[in-house]
C-alpha positions in Angstrom: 77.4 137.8 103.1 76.8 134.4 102.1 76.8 131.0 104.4 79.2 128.9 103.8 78.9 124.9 104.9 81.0 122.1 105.6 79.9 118.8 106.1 80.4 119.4 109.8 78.3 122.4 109.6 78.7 126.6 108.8 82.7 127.6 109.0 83.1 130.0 112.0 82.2 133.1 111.6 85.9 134.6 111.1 86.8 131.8 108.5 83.7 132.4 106.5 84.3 136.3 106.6 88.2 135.4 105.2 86.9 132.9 102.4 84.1 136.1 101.6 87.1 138.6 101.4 89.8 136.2 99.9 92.6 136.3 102.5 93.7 132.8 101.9 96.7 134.2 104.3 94.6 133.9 107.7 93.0 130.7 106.0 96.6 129.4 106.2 97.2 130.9 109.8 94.2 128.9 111.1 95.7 125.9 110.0 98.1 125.7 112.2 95.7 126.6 115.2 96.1 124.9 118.4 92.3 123.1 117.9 92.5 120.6 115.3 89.2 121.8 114.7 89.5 125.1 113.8 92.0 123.1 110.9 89.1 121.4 109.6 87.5 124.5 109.0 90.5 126.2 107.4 90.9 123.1 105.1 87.3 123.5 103.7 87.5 127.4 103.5 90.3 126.9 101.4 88.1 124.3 99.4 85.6 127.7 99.3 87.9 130.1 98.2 90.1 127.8 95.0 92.8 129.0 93.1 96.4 127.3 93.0 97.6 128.2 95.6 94.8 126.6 97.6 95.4 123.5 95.9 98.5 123.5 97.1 98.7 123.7 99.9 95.1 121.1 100.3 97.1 118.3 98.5 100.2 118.9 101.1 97.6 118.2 103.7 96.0 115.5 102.3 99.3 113.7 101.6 100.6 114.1 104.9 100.7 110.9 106.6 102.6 111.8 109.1 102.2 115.3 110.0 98.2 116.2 109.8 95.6 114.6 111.6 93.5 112.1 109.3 90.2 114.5 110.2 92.1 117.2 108.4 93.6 115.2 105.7 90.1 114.4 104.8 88.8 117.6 105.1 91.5 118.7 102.6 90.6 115.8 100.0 86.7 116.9 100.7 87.5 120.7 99.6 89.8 119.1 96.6 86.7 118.7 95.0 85.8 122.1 94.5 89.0 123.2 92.9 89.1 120.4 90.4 87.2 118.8 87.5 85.9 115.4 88.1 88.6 113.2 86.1 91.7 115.2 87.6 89.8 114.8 91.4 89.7 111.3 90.9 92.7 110.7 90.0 93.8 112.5 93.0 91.6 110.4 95.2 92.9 107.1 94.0 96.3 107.9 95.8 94.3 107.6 98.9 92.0 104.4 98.6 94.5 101.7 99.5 97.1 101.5 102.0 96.7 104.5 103.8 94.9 105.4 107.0 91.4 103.9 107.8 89.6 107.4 108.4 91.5 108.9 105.1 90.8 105.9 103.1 87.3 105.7 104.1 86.5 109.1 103.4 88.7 108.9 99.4 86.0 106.1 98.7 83.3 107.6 99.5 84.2 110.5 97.7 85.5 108.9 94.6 82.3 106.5 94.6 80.1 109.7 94.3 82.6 111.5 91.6 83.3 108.3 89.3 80.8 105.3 90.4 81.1 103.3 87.2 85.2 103.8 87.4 85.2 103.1 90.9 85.7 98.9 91.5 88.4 99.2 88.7 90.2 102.7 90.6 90.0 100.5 93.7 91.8 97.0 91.7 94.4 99.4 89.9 95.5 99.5 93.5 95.3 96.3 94.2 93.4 96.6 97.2 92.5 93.0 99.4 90.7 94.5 102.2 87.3 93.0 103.1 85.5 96.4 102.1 87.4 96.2 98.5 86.7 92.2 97.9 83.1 92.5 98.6 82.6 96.2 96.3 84.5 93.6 93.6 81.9 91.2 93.5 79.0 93.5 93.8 80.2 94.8 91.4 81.5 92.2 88.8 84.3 93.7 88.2 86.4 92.2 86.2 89.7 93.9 86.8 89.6 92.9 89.9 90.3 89.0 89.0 94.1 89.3 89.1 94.4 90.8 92.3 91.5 88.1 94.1 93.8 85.3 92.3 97.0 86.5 93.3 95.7 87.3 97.3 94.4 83.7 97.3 98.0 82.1 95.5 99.7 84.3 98.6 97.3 82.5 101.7 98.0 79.3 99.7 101.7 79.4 99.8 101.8 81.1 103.0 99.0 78.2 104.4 97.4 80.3 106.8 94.1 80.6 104.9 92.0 79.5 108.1 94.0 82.3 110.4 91.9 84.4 112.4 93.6 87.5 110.0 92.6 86.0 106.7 90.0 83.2 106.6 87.2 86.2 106.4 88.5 88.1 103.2 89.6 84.6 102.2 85.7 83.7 102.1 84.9 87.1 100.8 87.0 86.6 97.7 86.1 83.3 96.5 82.9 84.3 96.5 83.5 87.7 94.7 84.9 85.2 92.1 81.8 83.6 91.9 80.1 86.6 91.3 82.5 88.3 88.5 82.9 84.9 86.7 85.2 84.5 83.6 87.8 81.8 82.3 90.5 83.0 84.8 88.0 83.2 88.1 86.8 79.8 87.2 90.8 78.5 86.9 91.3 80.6 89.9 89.0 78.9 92.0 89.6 75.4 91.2 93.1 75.9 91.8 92.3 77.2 95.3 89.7 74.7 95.7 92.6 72.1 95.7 94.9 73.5 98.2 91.9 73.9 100.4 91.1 70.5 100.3 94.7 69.5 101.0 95.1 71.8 103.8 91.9 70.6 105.4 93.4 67.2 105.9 96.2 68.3 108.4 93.9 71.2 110.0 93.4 70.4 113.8 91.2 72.5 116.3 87.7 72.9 115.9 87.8 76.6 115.1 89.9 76.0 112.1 88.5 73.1 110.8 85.3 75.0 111.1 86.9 77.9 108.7 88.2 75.8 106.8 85.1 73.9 105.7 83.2 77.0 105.3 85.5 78.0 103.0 85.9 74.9 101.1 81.8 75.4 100.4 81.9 78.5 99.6 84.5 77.8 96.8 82.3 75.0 95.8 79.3 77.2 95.7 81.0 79.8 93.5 82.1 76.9 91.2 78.9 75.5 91.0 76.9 78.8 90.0 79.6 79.6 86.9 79.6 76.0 85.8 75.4 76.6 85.9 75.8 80.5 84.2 
């Protein structure tokens, strides 16, 4: 009988002898057992074992926010992967990158990084994702895409005019320079535009903390303008 592994190791012995033998009806049972991981296990025996019913029943889990645990959601995105083709899995990851929970979203990046790495940074703006992780994979990245959604974040802290908060300032920082790095006609207008109400801001900022933000911020935009004026 073969072995069959999860990335948290071989599936119990009972799970593995159902996935051998096909009876997705106790692989279903053990999904609603008492020990969450015992559900894991389930999830990724059904990833074993395929058909349509499977996949089913794996997206359920995956899309239920409020009903699974995010350890089993993953687990059913992970197993996902062996029922589907690599275009229709990543579509179904990219429901899960943005705006969901931190464990599921982490794990449908990973994932959809390894299935579609040169699709990825664009999946990822498509959502319109402003999360430190997301603005610094833009600029790595140069993804160009991702342009609109850095301009239209930094528009949002201008208006609101809490750039320097403790919340923002950081992803603030990380997407001017991710401008710098993906460059273009529209980063370049972006920037300067941002540079401005920066440089307004910063002559009603009071506290040394935010004064501090602030003027890292301001150089950083600088910096970024500087390097595509130079490129």
């Amino acid at each position: 009988m073969p072995v069959f592994v999860t990335p948290e190791g071989e599936l119990p012995g009972d799970l593995e002898a159902a996935v051998a033998r096909g009876d997705i009806e106790y692989l279903l049972e053990a999904l609603e057992a008492p020990v969450f991981e015992k559900r894991v296990a389930a999830a990724y025996g059904l990833g074993e074992l395929g058909g349509e019913k499977a996949n089913l029943v794996l997206l359920s889990i995956a899309r239920d926010r409020w009903g699974a645990r995010p350890d089993v959601r993953a687990a059913a995105l992970r197993s996902l992967g062996r029922i589907h083709e690599a275009a229709r899995y990543s579509e179904i990851l990219s429901e899960f990158i943005n705006g969901d929970n931190r464990k599921v979203m982490s794990a449908a990046r990973k994932l959809l990084q390894s299935v579609d790495p040169g699709g990825y940074t664009q999946r990822l703006a498509e959502t319109g994702a402003v999360d430190t992780g997301a603005i610094r994979a833009y600029g790595a990245s140069g993804e160009p895409a991702a342009v609109p959604v850095l301009r239209d974040y930094l528009a949002a802290r201008a208006d609101a005019g809490d750039a320097a908060g403790s919340t923002n300032w950081g992803k603030v920082y990380a997407a001017v320079r991710a401008l710098g790095n993906i460059g273009g006609g529209e980063a370049v207008e972006t920037l300067e535009g941002f540079l401005g109400s920066l440089e307004v801001r910063e002559e009603s900022t009071t506290g040394t903390l935010a004064r501090g933000r602030m003027e890292k911020m301001i150089a950083a935009t600088r910096q970024s303008l500087e390097r595509l004026e130079k490129g």
